[in-house]
C-alpha positions as CSV (number, residue, x, y, z in Angstrom):
1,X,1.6,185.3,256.3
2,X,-1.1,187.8,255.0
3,X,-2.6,191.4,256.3
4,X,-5.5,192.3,257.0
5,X,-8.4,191.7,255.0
6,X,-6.2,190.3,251.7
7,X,-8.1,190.3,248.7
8,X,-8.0,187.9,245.5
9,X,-10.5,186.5,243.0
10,X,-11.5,183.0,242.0
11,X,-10.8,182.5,238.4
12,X,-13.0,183.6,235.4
13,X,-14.1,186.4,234.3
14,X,-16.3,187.4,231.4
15,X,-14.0,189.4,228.8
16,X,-12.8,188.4,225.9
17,X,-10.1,190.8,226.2
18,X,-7.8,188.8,228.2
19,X,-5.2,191.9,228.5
20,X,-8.4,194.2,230.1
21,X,-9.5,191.3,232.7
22,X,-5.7,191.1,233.4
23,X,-6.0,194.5,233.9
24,X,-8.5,194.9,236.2
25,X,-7.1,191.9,238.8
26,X,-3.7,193.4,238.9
27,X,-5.4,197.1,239.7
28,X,-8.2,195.8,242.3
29,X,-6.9,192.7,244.3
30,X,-3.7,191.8,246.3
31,X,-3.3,188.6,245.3
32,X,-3.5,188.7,241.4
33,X,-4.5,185.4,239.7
34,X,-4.6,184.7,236.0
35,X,-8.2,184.9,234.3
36,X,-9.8,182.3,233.0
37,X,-12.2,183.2,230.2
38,X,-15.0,180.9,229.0
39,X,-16.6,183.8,227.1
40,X,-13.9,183.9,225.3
41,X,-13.6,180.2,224.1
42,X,-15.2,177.0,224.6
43,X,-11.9,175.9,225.7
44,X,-11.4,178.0,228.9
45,X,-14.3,176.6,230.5
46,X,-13.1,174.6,233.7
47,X,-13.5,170.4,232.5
48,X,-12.5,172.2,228.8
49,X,-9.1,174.1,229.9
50,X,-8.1,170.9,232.2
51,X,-8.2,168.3,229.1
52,X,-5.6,168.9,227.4
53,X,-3.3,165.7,227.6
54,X,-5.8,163.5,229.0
55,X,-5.8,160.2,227.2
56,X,-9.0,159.8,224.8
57,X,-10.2,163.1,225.6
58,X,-12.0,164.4,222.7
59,X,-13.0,168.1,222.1
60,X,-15.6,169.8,219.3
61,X,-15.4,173.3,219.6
62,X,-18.1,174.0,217.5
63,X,-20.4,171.6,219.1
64,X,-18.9,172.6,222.4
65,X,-18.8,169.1,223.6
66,X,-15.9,167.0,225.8
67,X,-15.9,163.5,226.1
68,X,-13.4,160.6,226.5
69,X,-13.4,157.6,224.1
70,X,-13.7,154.5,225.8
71,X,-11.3,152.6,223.7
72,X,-8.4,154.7,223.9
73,X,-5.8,151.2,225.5
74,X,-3.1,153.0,222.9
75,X,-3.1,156.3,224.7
76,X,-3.5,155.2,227.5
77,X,-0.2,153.0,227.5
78,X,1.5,156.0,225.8
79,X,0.5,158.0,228.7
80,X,1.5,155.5,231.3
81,X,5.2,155.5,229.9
82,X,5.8,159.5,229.7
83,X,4.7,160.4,233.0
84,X,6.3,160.9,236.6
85,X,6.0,162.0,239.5
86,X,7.6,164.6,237.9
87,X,5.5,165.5,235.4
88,X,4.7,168.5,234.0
89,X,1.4,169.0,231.2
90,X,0.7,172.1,229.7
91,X,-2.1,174.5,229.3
92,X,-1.9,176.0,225.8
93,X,-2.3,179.1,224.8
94,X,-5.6,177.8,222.8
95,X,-6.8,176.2,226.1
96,X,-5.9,179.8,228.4
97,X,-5.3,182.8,226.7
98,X,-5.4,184.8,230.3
99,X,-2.7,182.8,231.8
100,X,-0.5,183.7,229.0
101,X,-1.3,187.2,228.9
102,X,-1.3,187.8,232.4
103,X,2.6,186.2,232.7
104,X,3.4,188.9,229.8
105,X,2.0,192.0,232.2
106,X,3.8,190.6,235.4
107,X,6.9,190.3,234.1
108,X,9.8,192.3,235.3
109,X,7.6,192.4,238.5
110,X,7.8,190.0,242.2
111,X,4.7,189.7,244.2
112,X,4.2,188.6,247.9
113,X,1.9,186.2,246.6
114,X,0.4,184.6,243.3
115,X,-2.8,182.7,242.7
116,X,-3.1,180.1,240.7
117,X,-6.4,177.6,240.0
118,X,-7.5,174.0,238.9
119,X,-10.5,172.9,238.6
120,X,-10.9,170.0,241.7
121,X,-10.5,166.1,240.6
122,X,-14.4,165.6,241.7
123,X,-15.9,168.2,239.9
124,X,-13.6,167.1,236.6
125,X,-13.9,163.3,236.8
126,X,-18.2,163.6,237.8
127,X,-19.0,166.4,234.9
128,X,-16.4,164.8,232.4
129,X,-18.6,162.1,230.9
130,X,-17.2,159.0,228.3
131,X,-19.1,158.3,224.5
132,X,-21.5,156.5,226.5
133,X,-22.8,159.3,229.0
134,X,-21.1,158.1,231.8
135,X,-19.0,160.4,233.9
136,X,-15.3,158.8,234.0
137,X,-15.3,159.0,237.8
138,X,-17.3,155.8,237.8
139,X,-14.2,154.2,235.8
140,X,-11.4,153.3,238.2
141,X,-8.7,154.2,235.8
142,X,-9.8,157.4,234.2
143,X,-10.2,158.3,237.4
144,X,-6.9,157.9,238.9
145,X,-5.1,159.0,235.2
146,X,-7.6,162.4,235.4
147,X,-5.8,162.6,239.1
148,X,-1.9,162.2,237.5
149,X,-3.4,165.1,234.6
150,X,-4.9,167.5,237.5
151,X,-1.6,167.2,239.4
152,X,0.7,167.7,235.9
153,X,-1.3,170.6,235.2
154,X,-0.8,172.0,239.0
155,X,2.7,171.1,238.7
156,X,3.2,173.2,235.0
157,X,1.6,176.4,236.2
158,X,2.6,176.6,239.9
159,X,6.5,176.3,237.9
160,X,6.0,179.4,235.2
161,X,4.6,181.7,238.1
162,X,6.6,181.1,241.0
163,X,9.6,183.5,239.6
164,X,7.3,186.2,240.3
165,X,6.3,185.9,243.3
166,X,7.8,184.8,246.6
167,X,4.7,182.1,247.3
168,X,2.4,180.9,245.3
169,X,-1.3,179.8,245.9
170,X,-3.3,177.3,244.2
171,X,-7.3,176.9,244.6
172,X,-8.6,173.6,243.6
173,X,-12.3,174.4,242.1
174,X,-14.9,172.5,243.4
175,X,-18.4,173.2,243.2
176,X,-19.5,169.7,243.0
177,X,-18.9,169.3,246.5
178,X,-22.2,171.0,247.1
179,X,-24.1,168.1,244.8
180,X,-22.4,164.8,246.9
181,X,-24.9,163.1,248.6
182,X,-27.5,163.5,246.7
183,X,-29.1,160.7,244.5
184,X,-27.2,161.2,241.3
185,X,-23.9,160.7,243.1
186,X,-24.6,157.9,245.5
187,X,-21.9,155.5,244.3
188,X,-19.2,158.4,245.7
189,X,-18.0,157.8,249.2
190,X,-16.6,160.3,251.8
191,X,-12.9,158.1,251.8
192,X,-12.7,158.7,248.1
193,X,-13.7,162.7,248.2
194,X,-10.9,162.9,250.9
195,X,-8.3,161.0,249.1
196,X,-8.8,162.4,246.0
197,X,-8.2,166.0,247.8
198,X,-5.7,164.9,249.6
199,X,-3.7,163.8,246.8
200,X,-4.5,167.6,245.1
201,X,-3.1,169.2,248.7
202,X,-0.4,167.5,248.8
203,X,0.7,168.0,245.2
204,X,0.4,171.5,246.0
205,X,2.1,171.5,248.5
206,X,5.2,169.6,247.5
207,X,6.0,172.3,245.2
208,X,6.0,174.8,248.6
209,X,2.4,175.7,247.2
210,X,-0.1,177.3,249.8
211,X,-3.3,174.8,249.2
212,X,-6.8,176.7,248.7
213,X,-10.3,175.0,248.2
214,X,-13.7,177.0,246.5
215,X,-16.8,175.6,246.6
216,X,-19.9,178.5,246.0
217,X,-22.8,176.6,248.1
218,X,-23.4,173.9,250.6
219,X,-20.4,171.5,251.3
220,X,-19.1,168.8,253.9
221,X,-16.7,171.5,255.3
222,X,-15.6,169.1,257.8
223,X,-14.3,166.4,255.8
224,X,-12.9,169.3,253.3
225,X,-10.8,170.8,256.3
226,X,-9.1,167.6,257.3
227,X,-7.5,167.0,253.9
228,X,-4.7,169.5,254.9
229,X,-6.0,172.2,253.3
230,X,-4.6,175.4,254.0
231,X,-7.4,177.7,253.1
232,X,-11.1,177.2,252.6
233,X,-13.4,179.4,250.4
234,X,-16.8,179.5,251.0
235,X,-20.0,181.9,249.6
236,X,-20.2,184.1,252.7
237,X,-23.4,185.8,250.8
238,X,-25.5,183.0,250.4
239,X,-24.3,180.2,252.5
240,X,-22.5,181.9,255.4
241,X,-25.4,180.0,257.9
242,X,-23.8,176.4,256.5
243,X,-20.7,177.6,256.8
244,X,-21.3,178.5,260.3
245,X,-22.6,174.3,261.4
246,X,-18.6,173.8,261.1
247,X,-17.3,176.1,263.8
248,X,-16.3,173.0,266.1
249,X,-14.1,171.4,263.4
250,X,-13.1,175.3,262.1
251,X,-11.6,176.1,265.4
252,X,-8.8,173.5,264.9
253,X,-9.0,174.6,261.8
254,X,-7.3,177.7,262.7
255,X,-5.8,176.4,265.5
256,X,-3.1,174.8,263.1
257,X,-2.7,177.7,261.2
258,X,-5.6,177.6,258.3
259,X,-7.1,180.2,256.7
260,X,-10.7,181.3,255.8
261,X,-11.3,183.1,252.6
262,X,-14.5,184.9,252.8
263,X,-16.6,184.9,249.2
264,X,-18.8,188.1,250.7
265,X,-18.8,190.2,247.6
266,X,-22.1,188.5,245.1
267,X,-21.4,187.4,241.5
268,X,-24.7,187.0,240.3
269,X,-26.9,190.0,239.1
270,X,-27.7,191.2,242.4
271,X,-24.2,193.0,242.4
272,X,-26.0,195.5,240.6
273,X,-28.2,196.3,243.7
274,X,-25.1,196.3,246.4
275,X,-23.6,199.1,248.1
276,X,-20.6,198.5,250.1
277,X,-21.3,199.9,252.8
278,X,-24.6,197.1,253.4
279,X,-21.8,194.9,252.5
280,X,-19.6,195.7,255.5
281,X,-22.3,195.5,257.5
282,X,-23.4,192.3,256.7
283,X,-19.6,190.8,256.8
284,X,-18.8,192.0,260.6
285,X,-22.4,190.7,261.4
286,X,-21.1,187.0,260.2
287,X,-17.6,187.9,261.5
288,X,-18.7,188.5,265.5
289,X,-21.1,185.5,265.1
290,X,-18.5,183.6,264.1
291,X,-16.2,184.9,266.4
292,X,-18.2,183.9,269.5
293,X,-17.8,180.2,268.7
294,X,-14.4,179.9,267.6
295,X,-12.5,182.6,270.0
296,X,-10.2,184.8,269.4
297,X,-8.6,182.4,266.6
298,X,-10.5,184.3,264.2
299,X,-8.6,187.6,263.2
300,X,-8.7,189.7,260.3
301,X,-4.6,188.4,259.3
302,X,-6.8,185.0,258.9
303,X,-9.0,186.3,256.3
304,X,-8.5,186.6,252.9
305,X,-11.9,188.5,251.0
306,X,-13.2,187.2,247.8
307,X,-15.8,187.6,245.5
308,X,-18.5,184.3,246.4
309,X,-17.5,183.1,243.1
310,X,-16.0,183.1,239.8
311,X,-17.8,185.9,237.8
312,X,-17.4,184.7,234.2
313,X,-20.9,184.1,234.0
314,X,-21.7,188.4,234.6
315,X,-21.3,190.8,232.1
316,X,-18.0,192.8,231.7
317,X,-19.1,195.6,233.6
318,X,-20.7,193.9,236.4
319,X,-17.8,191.6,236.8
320,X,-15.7,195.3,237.2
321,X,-18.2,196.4,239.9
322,X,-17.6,193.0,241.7
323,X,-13.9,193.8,241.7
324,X,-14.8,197.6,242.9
325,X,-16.4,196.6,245.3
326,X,-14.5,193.9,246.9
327,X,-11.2,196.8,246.6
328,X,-13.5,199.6,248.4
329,X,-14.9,197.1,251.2
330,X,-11.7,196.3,252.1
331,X,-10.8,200.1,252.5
332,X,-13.7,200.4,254.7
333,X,-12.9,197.6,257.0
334,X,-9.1,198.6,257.0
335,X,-10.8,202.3,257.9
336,X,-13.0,201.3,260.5
């Protein structure tokens, strides 16, 4: 389905220009995605740019607070008798100026692939808290109605992209999944992590969507790879020795035809301190050790390279010398 050594990015990006950070995808990676831009507004941030249409969600800018009204029966009942399994819900232009300007510099044009993103239905429910404090996964029904949003939302965007492109690829944002298990999350079990997924996957992938999962540190890689996933994202520069406990489960993995997309390239200051050619060094180090447990199911056509994470949180130019970096390594591995 993909070359060798494929590149894309994971979502934000620091500019408030959204034309220049559209700019720079569409000139540095092969997969372009649209930008999401917290710097720009309190709106794009990933719980934020997700709300919109979720009953009793509240939003002060100002205060650059989200919350969800616990009394909210009336929306929710609304709610209820609008949506399908058809649904489609809208990200504004208020909520995502980068996907909006990013459709208006592809058109006219087809890609092989698109990426999309939304942010994953644990990280969303667990950081999206009601008037009381208390994060709305822990209520049955704001959980399962934040599900049937995340899924509209997947459902809205994978349907204004796909006439650009000849697939299109969604990555479900999770960095939560590095958190579960510890104390603060005890009351959230392995059956509902996987169902929850499960249910993103396959809403993906009933719109003929290529399903894609980020998390930037430690996570349960196992249970992530038997939701159906079709590509995993991991932090390659940080984690790549967690990443590597899975190999048993990641040979099947790729035995069925899953992919591994590699977050080598840093996102936090230490990209100033980088040279690619340490860089390529360090990935074909991880790449032969992970070859030697999973065989020869491990090939560059299987990778896809990716920054380690979004990097909204960088400044502009740094976030540029991610994306330069993550173009020239690829010419050095294509180069030998």
């Amino acid at each position: 389905m993909f070359g060798k050594f494929i590149t894309t990015g994971i979502g934000s990006m620091p500019h408030t220009d959204p034309g220049s950070a559209c700019e720079i995808i569409l000139e540095k990676v092969d997969i372009p995605f649209w930008p999401q831009l917290p710097g720009l507004s309190f709106r794009e941030l990933m719980i934020p740019q997700y709300s919109e249409g979720l009953p009793s969600a509240r939003i002060d800018v100002d205060r650059q607070r989200i919350w969800v009204e616990r009394n909210g029966a009336s929306e929710l009942n609304d709610f209820y008798e609008t949506y399908t399994d058809n649904t489609e819900l809208e990200i504004s232009e208020d909520y995502s100026r980068g996907f909006y300007q990013f459709i208006e510099k592809i058109r006219g044009r087809k890609f092989p692939v698109l990426k999309g993103q939304v942010t994953g239905p644990l990280t969303f429910t667990l950081g999206l808290k009601d008037d009381a404090g208390v994060p709305i996964y822990f209520n049955e029904e704001m959980r399962e109605v934040a599900l049937m949003v995340l899924k509209g939302k997947v459902r809205w965007q994978m349907n204004r992209l796909r006439e650009f492109c000849d697939r299109l690829m969604i990555f479900i944002d999770e960095p939560i999944l590095s958190a579960l298990g510890t104390s603060s999350y005890m009351g959230v079990s392995d059956g509902e992590v996987k169902r929850l997924l499960g249910e993103i996957v396959e809403s993906i992938r009933n719109e003929n969507g290529i399903s894609a999962i980020h998390c930037c540190g430690k996570a349960d890689w196992e249970m992530v790879m038997k939701t159906g996933i079709d590509v995993v994202n991991f932090d390659a520069y940080d984690y790549f020795e967690n990443f590597r406990i899975y190999s048993g489960v990641l040979s099947d993995f790729l035995e069925r035809g899953g992919y591994i997309a590699w977050g080598i390239v840093p996102t936090g200051i230490v990209i100033d301190e980088v040279d690619t050619d340490s860089l390529k060094d360090k990935f074909l180090r991880q790449f032969d050790a992970l070859s030697e447990r999973v065989g020869g199911r491990l090939t560059p056509e299987r990778l896809i390279l990716t920054p380690a994470c979004g990097a909204g949180s960088l400044r502009e130019d740094q976030a540029e010398q991610v994306f330069d970096t993550l173009y020239l390594l690829k010419q050095r591995l294509l180069n030998g």
